[in-house]
C-alpha positions, 0 to 999 in steps of 0.5 A: 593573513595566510594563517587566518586562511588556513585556520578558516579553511580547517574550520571550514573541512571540519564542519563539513566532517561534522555535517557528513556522518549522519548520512555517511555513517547510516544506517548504524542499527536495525531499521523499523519498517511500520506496516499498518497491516496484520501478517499474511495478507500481501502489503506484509508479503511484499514488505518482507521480500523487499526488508530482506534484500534491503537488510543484505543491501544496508548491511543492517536488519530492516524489521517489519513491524506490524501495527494493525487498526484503523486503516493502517492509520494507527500505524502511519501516526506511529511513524509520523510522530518518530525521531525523523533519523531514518530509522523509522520508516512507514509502508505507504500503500493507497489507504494513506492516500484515501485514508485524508478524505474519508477519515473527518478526525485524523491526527496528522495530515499524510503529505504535509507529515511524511516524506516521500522516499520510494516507490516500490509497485503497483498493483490491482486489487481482484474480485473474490467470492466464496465458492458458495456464490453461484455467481461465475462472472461480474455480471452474475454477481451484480444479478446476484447482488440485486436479488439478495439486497442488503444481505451481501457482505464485503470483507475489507483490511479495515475502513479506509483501505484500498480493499474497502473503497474498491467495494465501495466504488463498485457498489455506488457504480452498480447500485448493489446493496451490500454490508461492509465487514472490516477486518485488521487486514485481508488475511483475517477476512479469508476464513471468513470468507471461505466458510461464506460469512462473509461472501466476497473481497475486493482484496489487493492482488497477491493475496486474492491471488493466492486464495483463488489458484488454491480453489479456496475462492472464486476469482471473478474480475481485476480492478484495473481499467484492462486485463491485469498482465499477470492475470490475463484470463481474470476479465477487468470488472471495466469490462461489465461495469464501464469506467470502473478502476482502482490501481494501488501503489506500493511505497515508502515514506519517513517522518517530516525532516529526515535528512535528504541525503538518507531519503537519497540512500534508501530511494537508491537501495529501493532502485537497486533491488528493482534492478535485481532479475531475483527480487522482480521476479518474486515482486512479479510473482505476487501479481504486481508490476515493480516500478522504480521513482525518485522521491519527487515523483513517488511523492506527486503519485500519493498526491494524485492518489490522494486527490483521485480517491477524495472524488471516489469518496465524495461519490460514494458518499462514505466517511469515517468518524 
């Protein structure tokens, strides 16, 4: 009987041994990070502060991988339909939570799909114009919009996008006749934009940020419900036009079925570097507010986003085939 104790026992230790290393042992090699965005516009500008400190962090590289399209879904069903192992991970940012309304023929449903893992930032987006609109504020460019109906075109990162909804929102909200022009991502849209053929964007806050203190556009208003913290002299656009917002978010989701104790390790890394007075400070730089969660609230926040920008989409009556 002892013997068959010990023998059990043994069993017992070593199937835990067996059961430890996937999650002990990770990561073992480089981790891709999909980004469903082009290079230079700031989903990407954030992804690369975060992927190195989180590459010194794991002790293996995190690698950025752009897979441009489609909203950034081209790239969220690439990650969905990878091994669940760890090694895949997706940039999740407001477009996947609008992308479940707006798109009528998606492949995959985002949250039944994905595991939440990680918050990372919110953020706003800004309203930007070519220095050849006259318009100086929100409330000149409304009238500027209403005399020039449909001859007006917005710069978006792709259909679906919190860049492109924000537009969207603001034109069912003010009645502006405006033509939407997508782009794979901001970056592309600003020498566009800045040789005014295209005339503005709604464009998330690190890359608009940048155009407008370079004098290459002309900031006009924040899509936040207030004044955005760091950005306190760009009136909200709430203050012209009452009730308007679009806050985004920035994150990380993995594949269906990735092991909870390697969603647990990558949820700590992120909390980690939120914690680093360097990495805040580069995170707060590019006009964002870092905000740390556990994977149970960061995966409540996608649902309440999802939930949010259907109403926005319905209201707006917009939809992609």
């Amino acid at each position: 009987m002892k013997w068959t104790r010990a023998f059990l026992a043994g069993l017992v230790a070593a199937a835990c041994l067996m059961a430890q290393p996937a999650a002990a042992a990770y990561p073992d090699r480089p981790i891709r990070w999909l980004i469903g965005f082009a290079p230079g516009g700031p989903v990407d500008i954030v992804a690369r502060i975060m992927a190195q400190w989180l590459s010194d962090r794991l002790g293996q590289q995190v690698v950025v991988e752009n897979r441009t399209g489609s909203g950034g879904n081209i790239a969220a069903a690439a990650a969905i339909n990878s091994p669940p192992d760890g090694y895949t991970l997706l940039f999740v940012a407001p477009n996947n939570a609008i992308s479940t309304s707006l798109y009528k023929k998606l492949p995959y449903d985002f949250i039944r799909d994905t595991v939440p893992v990680a918050s990372i930032m919110q953020l706003t987006n800004m309203l930007v114009v070519s220095n050849d609109v006259p318009a100086k504020s929100v409330s000149e460019f409304i009238d500027y919009c209403k005399a020039n109906p449909g001859k007006i075109a917005f710069a978006s990162s792709g259909n679906g996008t919190s860049v492109h909804m924000a537009a969207e929102l603001f034109k069912a909200m003010t009645k502006c006749d405006m033509l939407h022009v997508p782009y794979r991502g901001s970056a592309l849209a600003f020498p566009d934009i800045i040789s005014n053929k295209v005339q503005l964007i709604f464009d998330n806050l690190p890359t608009a940020l940048e155009q407008a203190r370079g004098g290459s556009v002309r900031a006009l208003g924040v899509t936040s419900p207030q004044r955005w913290p760091t950005v306190p002299d760009v009136p909200a656009i709430a203050e012209t036009v009452p009730g308007y917002e679009s806050v985004g978010f920035y994150g990380i989701s993995a594949p269906k079925g990735t092991p909870p104790e390697i969603v647990d390790i990558l949820n700590k890394a992120v909390g980690e570097a939120l914690k680093d007075p360097k990495l805040v400070a580069r995170l707060t730089e590019t006009g964002g507010i870092p905000r740390a969660m556990t994977p149970a609230e960061f995966g409540k926040l996608v649902a309440d986003e999802t939930e949010k920008w259907r109403k926005v989409v319905e209201f707006a009556g917009v939809s992609v085939d």
